[in-house]
Chimera marker file (.cmm) of the C-alpha trace (Angstrom):
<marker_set name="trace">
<marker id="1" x="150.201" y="135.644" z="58.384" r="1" g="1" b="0" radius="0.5"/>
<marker id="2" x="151.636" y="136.975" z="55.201" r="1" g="1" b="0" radius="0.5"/>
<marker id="3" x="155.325" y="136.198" z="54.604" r="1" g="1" b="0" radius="0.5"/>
<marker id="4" x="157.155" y="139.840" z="53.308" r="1" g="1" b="0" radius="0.5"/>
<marker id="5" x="160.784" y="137.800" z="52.797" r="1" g="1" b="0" radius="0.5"/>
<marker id="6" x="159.477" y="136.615" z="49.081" r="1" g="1" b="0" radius="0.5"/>
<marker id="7" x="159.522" y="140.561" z="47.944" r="1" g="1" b="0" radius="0.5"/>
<marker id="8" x="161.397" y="143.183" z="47.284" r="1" g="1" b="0" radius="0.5"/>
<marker id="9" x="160.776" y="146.312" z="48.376" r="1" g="1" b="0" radius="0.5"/>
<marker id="10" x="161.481" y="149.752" z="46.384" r="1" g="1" b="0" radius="0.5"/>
<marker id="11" x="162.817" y="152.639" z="48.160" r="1" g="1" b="0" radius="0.5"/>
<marker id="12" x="163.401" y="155.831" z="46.456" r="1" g="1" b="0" radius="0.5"/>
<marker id="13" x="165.057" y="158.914" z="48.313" r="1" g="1" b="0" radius="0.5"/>
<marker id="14" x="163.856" y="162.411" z="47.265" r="1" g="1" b="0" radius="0.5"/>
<marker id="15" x="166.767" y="164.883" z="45.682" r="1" g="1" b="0" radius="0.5"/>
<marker id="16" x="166.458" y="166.872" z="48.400" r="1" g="1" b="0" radius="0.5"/>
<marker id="17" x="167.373" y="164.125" z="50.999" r="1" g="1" b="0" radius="0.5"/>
<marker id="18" x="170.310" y="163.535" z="48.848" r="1" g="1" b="0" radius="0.5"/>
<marker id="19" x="171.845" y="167.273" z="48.736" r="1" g="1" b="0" radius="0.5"/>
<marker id="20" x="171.044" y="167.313" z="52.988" r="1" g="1" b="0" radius="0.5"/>
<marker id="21" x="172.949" y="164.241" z="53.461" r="1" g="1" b="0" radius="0.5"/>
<marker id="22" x="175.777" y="164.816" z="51.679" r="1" g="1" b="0" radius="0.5"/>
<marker id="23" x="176.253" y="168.679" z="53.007" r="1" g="1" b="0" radius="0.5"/>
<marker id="24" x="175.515" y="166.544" z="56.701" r="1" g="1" b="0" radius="0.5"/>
<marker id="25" x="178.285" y="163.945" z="56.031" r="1" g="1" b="0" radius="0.5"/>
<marker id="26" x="180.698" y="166.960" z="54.968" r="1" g="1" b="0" radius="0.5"/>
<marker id="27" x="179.869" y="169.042" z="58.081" r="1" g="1" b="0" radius="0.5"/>
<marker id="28" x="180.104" y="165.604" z="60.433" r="1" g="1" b="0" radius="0.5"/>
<marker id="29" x="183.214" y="164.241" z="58.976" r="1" g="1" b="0" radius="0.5"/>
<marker id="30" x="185.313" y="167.933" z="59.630" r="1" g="1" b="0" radius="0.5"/>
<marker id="31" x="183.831" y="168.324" z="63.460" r="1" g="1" b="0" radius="0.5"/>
<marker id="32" x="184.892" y="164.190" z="63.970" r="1" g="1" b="0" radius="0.5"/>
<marker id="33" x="188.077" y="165.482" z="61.926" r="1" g="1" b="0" radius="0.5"/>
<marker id="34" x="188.522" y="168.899" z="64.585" r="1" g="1" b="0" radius="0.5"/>
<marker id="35" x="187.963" y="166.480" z="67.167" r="1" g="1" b="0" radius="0.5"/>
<marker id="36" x="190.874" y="164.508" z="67.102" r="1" g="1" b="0" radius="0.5"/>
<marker id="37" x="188.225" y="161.145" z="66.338" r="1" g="1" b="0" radius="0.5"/>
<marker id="38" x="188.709" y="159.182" z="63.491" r="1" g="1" b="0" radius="0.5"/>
<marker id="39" x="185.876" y="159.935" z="60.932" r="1" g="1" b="0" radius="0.5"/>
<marker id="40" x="185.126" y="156.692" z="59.538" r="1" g="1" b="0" radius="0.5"/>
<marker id="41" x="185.615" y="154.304" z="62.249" r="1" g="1" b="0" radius="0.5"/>
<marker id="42" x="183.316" y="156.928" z="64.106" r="1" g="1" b="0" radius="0.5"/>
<marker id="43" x="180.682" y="157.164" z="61.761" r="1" g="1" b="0" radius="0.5"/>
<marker id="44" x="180.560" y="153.459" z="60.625" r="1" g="1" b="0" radius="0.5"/>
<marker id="45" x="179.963" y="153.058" z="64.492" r="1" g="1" b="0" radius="0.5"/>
<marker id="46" x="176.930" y="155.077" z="64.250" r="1" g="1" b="0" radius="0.5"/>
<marker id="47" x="175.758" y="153.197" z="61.355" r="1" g="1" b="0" radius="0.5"/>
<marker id="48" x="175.770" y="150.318" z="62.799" r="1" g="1" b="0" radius="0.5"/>
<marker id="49" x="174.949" y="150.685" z="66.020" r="1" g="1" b="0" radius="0.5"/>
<marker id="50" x="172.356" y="153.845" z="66.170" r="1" g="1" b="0" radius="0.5"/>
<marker id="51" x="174.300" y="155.674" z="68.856" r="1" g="1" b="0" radius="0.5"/>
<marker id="52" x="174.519" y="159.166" z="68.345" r="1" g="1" b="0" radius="0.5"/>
<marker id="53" x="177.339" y="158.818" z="71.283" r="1" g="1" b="0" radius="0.5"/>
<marker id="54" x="180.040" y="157.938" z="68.593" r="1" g="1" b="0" radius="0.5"/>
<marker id="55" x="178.605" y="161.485" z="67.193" r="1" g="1" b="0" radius="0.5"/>
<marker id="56" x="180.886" y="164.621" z="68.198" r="1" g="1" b="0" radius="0.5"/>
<marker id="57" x="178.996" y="167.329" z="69.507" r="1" g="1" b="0" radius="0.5"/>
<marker id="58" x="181.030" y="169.561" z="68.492" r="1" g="1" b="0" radius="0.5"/>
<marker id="59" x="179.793" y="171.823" z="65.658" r="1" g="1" b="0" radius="0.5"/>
<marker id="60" x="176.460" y="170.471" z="66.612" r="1" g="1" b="0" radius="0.5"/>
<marker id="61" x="177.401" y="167.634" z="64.529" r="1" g="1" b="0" radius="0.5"/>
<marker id="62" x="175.389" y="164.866" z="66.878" r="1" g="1" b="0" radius="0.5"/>
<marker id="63" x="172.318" y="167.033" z="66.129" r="1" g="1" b="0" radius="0.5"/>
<marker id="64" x="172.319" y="167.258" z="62.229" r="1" g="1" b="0" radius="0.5"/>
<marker id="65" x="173.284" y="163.202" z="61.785" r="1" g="1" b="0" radius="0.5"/>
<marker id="66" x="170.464" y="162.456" z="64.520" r="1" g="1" b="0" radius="0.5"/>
<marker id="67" x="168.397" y="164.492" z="61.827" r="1" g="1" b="0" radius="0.5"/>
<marker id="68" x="168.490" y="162.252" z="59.301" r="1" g="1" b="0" radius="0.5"/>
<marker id="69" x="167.368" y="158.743" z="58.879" r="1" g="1" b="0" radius="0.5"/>
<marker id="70" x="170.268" y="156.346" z="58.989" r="1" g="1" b="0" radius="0.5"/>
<marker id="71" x="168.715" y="154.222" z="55.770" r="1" g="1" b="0" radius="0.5"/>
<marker id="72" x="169.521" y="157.096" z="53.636" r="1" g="1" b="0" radius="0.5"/>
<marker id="73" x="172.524" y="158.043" z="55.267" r="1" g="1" b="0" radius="0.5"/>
<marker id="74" x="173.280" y="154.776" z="53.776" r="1" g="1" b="0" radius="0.5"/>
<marker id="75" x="171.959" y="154.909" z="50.713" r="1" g="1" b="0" radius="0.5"/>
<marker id="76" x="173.847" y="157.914" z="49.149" r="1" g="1" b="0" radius="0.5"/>
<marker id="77" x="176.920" y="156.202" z="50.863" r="1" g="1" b="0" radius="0.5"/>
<marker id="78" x="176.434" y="153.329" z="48.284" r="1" g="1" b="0" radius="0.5"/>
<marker id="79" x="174.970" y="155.959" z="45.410" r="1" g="1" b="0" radius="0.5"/>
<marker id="80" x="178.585" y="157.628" z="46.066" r="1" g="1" b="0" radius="0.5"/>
<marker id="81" x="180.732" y="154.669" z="46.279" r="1" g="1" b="0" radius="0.5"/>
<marker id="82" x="178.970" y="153.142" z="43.091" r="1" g="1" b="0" radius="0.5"/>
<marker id="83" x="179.225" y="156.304" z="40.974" r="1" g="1" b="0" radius="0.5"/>
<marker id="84" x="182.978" y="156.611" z="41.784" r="1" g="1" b="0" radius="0.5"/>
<marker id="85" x="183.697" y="152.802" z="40.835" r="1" g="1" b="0" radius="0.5"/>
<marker id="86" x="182.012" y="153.319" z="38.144" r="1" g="1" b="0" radius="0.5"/>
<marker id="87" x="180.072" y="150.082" z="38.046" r="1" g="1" b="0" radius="0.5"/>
<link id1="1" id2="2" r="1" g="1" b="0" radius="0.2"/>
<link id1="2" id2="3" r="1" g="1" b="0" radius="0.2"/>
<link id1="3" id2="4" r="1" g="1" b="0" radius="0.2"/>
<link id1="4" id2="5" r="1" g="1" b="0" radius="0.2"/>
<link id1="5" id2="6" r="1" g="1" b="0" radius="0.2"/>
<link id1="6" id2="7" r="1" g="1" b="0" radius="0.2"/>
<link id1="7" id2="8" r="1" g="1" b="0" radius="0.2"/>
<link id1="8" id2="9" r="1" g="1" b="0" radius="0.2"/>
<link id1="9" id2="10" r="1" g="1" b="0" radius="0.2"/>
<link id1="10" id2="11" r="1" g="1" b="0" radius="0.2"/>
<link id1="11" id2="12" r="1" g="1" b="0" radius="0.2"/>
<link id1="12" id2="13" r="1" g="1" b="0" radius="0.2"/>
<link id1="13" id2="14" r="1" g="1" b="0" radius="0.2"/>
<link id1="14" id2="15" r="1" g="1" b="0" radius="0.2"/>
<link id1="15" id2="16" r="1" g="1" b="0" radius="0.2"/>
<link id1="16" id2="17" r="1" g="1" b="0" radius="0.2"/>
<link id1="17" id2="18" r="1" g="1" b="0" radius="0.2"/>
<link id1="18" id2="19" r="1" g="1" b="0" radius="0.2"/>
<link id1="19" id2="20" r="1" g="1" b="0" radius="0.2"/>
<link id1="20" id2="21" r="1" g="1" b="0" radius="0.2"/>
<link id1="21" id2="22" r="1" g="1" b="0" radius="0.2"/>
<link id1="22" id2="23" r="1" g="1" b="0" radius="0.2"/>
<link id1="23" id2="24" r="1" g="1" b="0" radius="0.2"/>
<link id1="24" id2="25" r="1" g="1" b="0" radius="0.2"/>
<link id1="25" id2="26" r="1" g="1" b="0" radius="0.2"/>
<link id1="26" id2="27" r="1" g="1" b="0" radius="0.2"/>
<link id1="27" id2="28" r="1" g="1" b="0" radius="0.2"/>
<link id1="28" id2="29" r="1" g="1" b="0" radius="0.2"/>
<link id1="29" id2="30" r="1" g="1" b="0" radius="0.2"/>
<link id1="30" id2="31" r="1" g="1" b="0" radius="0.2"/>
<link id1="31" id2="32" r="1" g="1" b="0" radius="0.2"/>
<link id1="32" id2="33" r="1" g="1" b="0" radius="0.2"/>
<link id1="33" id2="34" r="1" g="1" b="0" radius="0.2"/>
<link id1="34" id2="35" r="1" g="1" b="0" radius="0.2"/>
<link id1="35" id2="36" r="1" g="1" b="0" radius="0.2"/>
<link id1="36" id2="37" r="1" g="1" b="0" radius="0.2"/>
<link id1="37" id2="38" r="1" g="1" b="0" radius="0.2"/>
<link id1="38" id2="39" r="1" g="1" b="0" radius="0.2"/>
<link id1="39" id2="40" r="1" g="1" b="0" radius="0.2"/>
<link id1="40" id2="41" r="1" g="1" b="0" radius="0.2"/>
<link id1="41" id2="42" r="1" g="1" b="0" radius="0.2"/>
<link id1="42" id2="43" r="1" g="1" b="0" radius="0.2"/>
<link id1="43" id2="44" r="1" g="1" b="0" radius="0.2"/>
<link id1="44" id2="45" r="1" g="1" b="0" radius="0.2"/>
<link id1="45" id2="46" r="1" g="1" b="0" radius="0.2"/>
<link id1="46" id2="47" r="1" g="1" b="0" radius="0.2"/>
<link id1="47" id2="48" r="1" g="1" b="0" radius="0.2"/>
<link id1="48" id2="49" r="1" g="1" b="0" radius="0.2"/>
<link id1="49" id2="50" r="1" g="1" b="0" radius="0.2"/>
<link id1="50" id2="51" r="1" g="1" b="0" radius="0.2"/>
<link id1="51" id2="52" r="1" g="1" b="0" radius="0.2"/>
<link id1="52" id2="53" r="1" g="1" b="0" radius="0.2"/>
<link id1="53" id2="54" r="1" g="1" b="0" radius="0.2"/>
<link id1="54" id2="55" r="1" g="1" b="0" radius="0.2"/>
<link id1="55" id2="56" r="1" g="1" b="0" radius="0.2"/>
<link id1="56" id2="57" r="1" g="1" b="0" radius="0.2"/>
<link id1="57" id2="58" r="1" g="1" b="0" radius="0.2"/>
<link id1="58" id2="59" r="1" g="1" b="0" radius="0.2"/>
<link id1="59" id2="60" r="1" g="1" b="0" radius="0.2"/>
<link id1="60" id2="61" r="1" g="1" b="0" radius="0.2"/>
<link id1="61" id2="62" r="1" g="1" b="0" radius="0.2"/>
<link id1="62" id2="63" r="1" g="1" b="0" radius="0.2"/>
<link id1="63" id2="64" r="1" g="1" b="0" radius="0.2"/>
<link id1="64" id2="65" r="1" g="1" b="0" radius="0.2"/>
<link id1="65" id2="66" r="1" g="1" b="0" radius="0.2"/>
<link id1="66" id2="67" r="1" g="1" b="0" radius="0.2"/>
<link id1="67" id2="68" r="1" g="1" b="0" radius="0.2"/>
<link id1="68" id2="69" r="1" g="1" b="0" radius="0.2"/>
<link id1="69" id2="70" r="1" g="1" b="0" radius="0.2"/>
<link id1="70" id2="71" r="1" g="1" b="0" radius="0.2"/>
<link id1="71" id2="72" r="1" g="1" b="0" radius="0.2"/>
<link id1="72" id2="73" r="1" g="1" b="0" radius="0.2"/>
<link id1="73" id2="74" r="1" g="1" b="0" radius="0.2"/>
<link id1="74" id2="75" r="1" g="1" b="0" radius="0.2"/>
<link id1="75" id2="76" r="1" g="1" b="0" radius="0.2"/>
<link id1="76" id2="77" r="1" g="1" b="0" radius="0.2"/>
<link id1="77" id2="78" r="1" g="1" b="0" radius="0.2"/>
<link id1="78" id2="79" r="1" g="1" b="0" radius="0.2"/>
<link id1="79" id2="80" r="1" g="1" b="0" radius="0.2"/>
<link id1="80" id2="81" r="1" g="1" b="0" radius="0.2"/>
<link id1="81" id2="82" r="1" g="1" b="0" radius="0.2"/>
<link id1="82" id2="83" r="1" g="1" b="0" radius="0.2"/>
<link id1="83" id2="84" r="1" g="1" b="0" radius="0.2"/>
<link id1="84" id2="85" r="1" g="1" b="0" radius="0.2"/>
<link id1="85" id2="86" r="1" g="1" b="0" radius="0.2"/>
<link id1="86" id2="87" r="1" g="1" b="0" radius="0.2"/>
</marker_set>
């Protein structure tokens, strides 16, 4: 059995992902927003938990976050967070 905890992997996200996930954040944040939920605490639930329930479906907003892979959902979350603390 080969042990994979001894390397790293390398994951690289395509621009395009990028430019989807952000307009998708943006869209999902405003129908959460409309919705009277709070946007973080709803979509850190989602994050963490893979239910698209804490997901509005308002503004078909459940359907374009269940479109995109959580991982890079994440990702440009930390790209974004990085760039702005300027690290």
């Amino acid at each position: 059995m080969v042990d994979h905890t001894e390397r790293t992997m390398k994951f690289q996200a395509k621009e395009t992902e990028i430019v989807e996930v952000s307009q998708v954040l943006k869209e999902v944040f405003q129908a959460l927003r409309e919705s009277d939920y709070d946007p973080i605490d709803q979509l850190v639930g989602y994050l963490i938990s893979g239910d698209p329930a804490y997901i509005t479906s308002q503004k078909n907003a459940r359907v374009l976050i269940c479109r995109l892979e959580r991982d890079l959902i994440l990702e440009e979350l930390v790209r974004k967070y990085l760039e702005r603390e300027e690290l």
